[in-house]
C-alpha positions as CSV (number, residue, x, y, z in Angstrom):
1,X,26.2,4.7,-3.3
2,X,27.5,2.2,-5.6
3,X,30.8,1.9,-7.1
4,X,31.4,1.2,-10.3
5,X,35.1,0.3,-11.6
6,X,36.5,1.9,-14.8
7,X,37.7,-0.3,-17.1
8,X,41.8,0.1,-17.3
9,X,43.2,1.5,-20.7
10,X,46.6,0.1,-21.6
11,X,48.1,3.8,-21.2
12,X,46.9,4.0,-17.8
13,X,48.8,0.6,-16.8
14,X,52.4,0.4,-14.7
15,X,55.5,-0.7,-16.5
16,X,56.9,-3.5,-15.7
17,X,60.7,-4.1,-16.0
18,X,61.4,-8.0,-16.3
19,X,64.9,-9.0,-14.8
20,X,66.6,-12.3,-15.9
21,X,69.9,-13.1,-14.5
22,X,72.3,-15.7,-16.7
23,X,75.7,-17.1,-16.1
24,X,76.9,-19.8,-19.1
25,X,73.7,-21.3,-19.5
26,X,72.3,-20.3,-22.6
27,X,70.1,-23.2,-23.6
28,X,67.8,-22.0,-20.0
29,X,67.8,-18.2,-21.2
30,X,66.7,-18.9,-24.4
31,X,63.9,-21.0,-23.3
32,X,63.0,-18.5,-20.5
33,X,63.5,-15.2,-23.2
34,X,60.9,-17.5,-25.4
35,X,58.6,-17.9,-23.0
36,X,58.6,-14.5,-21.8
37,X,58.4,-13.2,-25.4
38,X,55.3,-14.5,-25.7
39,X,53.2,-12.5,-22.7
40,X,51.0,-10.1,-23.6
41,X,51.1,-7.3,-21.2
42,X,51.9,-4.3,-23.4
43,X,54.2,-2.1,-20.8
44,X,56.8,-4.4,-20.2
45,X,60.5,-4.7,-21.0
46,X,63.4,-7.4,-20.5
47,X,66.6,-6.6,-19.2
48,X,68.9,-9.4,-19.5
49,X,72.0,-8.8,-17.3
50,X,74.6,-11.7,-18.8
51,X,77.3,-12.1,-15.8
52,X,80.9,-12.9,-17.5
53,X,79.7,-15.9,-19.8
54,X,82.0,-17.8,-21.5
55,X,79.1,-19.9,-23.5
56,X,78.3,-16.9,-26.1
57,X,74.9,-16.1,-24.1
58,X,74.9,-12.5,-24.5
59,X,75.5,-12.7,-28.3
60,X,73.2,-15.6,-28.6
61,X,70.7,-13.4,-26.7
62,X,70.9,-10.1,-28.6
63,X,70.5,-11.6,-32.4
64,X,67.3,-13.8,-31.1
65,X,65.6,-11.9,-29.4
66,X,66.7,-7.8,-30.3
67,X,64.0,-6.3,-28.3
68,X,65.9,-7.2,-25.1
69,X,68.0,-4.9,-23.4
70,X,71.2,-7.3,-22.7
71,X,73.8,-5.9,-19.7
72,X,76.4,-7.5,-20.6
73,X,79.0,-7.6,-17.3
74,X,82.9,-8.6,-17.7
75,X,82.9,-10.7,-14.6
76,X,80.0,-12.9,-12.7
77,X,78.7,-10.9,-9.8
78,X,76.5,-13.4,-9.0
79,X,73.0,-13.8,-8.8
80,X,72.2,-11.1,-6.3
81,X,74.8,-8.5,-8.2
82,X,73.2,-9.8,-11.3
83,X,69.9,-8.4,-9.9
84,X,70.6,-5.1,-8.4
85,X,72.5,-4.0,-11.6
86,X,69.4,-4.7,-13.9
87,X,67.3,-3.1,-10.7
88,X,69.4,0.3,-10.6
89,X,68.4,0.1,-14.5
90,X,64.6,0.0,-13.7
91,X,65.4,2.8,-11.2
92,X,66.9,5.1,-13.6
93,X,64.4,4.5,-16.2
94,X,61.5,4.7,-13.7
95,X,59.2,1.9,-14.4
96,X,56.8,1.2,-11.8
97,X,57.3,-2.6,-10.7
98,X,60.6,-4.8,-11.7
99,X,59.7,-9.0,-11.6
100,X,62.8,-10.7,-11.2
101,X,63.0,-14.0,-12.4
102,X,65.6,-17.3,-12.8
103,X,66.8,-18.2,-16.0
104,X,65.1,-21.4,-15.8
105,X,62.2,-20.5,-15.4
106,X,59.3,-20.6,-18.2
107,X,56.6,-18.2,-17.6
């Protein structure tokens, strides 16, 4: 018997909820939101979860780039609050994998 793989339909593939963590350093996020901007996969979404910044990241953030969901937080809760804030978000809204990635990172 031989198998033979079905070709994957964009509806049948898992959501992916992209996590990006930023304290004051808006010049990384926006290079990071840039690159990430530009992938292809259709079911994805960025959550940007902006701990306390004083540099104007969050606003900077939400008129360049409206499509991401920005969590903006009054204090810094570090990088691992950061993360399992935007993670109980993923939880609640049920997409199927969450990639968590550093604000200087280009993808």
């Amino acid at each position: 018997m031989t198998y033979e793989k079905q070709p994957v339909t964009s509806d049948q593939r898992p959501s992916v909820a992209i996590i990006i963590v930023n304290w004051n350093r808006q010049e990384d996020t926006l290079a990071c939101l840039e690159s990430v901007a530009r992938i292809t996969y259709p079911h994805r979404r960025i959550i940007l979860v902006d701990n306390g910044s004083q540099d104007g990241s969050a606003q900077a953030v939400r008129e360049r780039f409206p499509q991401v969901m920005v969590i903006a937080l009054p204090q810094n809760l570090r990088f691992a609050g950061g993360n399992n804030l935007g993670l109980r978000e993923v939880l609640a809204r049920g997409d199927d994998y969450a990639l968590l990635l550093n604000n200087d990172t280009t993808v």
